[in-house]
C-alpha positions in Angstrom: 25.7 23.1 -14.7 24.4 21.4 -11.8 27.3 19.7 -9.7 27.3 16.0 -9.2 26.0 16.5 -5.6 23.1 18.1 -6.2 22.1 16.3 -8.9 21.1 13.7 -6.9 18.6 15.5 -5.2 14.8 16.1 -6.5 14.8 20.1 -6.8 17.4 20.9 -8.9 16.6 17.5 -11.2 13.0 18.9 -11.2 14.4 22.1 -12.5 16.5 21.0 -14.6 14.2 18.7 -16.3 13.3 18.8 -20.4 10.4 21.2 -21.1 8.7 18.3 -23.1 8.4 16.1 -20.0 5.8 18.7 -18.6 5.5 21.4 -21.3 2.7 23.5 -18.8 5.8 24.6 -17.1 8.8 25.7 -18.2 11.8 26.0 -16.1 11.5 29.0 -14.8 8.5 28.2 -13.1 9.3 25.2 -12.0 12.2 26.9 -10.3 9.5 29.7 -8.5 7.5 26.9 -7.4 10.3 25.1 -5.7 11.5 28.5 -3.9 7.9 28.8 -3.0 7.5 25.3 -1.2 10.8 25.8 0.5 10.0 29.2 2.0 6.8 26.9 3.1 4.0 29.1 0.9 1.6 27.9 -1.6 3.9 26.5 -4.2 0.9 27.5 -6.9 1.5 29.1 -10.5 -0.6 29.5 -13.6 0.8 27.3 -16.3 0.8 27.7 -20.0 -2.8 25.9 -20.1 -4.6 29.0 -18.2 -4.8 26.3 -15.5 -2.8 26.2 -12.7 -0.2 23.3 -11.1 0.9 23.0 -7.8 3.8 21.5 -6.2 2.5 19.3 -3.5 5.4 17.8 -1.6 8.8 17.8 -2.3 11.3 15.9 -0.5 15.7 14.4 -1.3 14.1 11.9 -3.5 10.4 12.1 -4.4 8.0 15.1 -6.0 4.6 15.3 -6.3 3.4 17.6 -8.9 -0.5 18.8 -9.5 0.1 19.6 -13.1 -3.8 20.0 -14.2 -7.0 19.5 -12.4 -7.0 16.4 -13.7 -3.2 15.3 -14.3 -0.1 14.7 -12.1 3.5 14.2 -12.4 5.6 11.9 -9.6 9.3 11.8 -9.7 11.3 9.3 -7.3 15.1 8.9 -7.1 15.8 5.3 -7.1 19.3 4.9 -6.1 21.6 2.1 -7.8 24.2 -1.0 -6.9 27.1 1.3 -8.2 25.9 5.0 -6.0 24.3 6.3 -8.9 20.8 6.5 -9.5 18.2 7.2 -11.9 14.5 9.0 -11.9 11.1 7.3 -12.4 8.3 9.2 -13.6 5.0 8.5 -13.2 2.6 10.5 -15.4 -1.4 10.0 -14.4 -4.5 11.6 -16.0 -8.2 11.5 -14.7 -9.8 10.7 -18.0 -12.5 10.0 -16.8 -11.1 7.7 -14.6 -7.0 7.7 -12.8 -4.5 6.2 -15.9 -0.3 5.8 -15.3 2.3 5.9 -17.6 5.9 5.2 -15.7 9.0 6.0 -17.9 12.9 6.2 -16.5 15.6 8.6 -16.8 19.0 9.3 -16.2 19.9 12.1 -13.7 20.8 14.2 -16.7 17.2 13.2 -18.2 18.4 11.1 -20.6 15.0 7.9 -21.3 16.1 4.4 -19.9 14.5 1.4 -21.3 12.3 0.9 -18.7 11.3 -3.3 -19.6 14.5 -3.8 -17.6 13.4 -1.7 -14.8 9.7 -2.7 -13.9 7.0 -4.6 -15.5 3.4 -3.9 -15.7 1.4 -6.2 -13.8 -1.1 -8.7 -15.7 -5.0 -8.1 -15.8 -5.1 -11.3 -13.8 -3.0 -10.4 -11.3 -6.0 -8.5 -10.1 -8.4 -11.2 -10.2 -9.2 -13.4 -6.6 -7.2 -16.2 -6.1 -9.7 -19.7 -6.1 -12.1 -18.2 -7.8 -14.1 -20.0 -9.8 -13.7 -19.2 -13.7 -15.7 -22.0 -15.2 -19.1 -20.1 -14.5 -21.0 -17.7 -16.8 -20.9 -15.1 -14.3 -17.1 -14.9 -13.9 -16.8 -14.9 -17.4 -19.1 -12.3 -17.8 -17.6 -9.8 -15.3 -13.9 -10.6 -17.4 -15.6 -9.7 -20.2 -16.2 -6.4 -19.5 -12.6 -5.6 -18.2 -11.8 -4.7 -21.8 -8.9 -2.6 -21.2 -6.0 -2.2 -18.6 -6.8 1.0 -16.6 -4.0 1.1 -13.9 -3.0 3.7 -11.5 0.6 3.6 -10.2 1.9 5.9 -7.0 5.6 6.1 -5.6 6.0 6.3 -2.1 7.2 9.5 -0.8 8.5 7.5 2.4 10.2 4.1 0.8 11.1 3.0 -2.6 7.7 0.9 -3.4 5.7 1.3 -6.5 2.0 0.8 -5.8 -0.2 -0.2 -8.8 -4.0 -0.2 -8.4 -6.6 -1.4 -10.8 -9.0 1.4 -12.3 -10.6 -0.2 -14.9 -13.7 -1.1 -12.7 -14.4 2.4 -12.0 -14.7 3.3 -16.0 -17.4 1.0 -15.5 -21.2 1.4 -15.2 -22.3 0.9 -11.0 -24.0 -1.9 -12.1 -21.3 -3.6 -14.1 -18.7 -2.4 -11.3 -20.9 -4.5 -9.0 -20.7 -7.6 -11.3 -16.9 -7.5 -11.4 -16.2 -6.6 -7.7 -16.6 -10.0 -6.4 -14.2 -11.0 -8.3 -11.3 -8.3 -8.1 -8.6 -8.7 -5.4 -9.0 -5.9 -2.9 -5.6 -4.9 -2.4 -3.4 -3.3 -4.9 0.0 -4.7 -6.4 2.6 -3.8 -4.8 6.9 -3.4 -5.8 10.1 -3.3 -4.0 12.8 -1.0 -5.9 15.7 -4.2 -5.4 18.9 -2.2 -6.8 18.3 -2.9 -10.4 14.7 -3.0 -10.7 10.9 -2.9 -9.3 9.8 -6.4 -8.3 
């Protein structure tokens, strides 16, 4: 049983974490890739896929997991009003193009409701302010936005969420160039404020 201490630091939760939440590695493993990034090697194993997943940085509160060569995990303590605090998880896959899911746990792994904790931002977030939507062109280029591709990244140094729009690179160039001129160029980004992402 980890101790209350500990559990609020990322290597033992990363250990100690279901099998389910990244079935290429089993415990074990994950446990011989953190002793392998502590003792500053190549924290690299073969997983269960014949691939292989490496642990990329690991600090008190954030993890940075190469699972596949084309999937990663993050995990970021986000501490709480009350001391406690809880774990995102931020599961993306390069299918063809970067796509997030964030979920929330408990320290003992346990899912959160996460509607409380963050909400996705809109399509139109990502759209230019003052643009002009009345023209054919503009309504065009929305038009081919037909889904919500959206990376999100933790910050290994603070507790912001970053959430960039990747829906423009499933797109053709051509069509990408359409849409561009419309498309904000900087990505939305969150404050953890106790309670939530905002």
């Amino acid at each position: 049983m980890i101790g209350v201490a500990k559990a609020q630091d990322m290597a033992p939760l990363f250990a100690a974490m279901p099998d389910a939440l990244v079935p290429q590695l089993e415990d074990a493993w994950r446990k011989d890739l953190i002793d392998l990034y502590n003792a500053g090697k190549e924290a690299k194993l073969k997983n269960t896929m014949n691939g292989f997943s490496t642990l990329q940085k690991l600090t008190s509160d954030y993890l940075l997991l190469q699972v596949s060569d084309n999937s990663t995990v993050e995990l970021k303590l986000l501490p709480l009003v009350n001391d406690t605090k809880i774990i995102g998880m931020i599961t993306t896959v390069d299918g063809p193009v970067p796509d997030s899911r964030i979920a929330f746990y408990s320290t003992d792994w346990k899912p959160l409701e996460a509607s409380g904790l963050f909400t996705p931002p809109a399509s139109g977030w990502f759209i230019k302010e003052g643009v002009d939507k009345n023209g054919e062109a503009y309504r065009h280029a929305v038009s081919l936005l037909d889904m919500d591709l959206i990376r999100y990244r933790f910050s290994p140094d603070d507790l912001t969420l970053t959430a960039t729009y990747t829906t423009p690179l499933y797109l053709s160039k051509k069509d990408r160039e359409s849409v561009l001129p419309y498309l904000r160029e900087t990505p939305k980004v969150y404050s953890w404020q106790k309670i939530h992402f905002e």
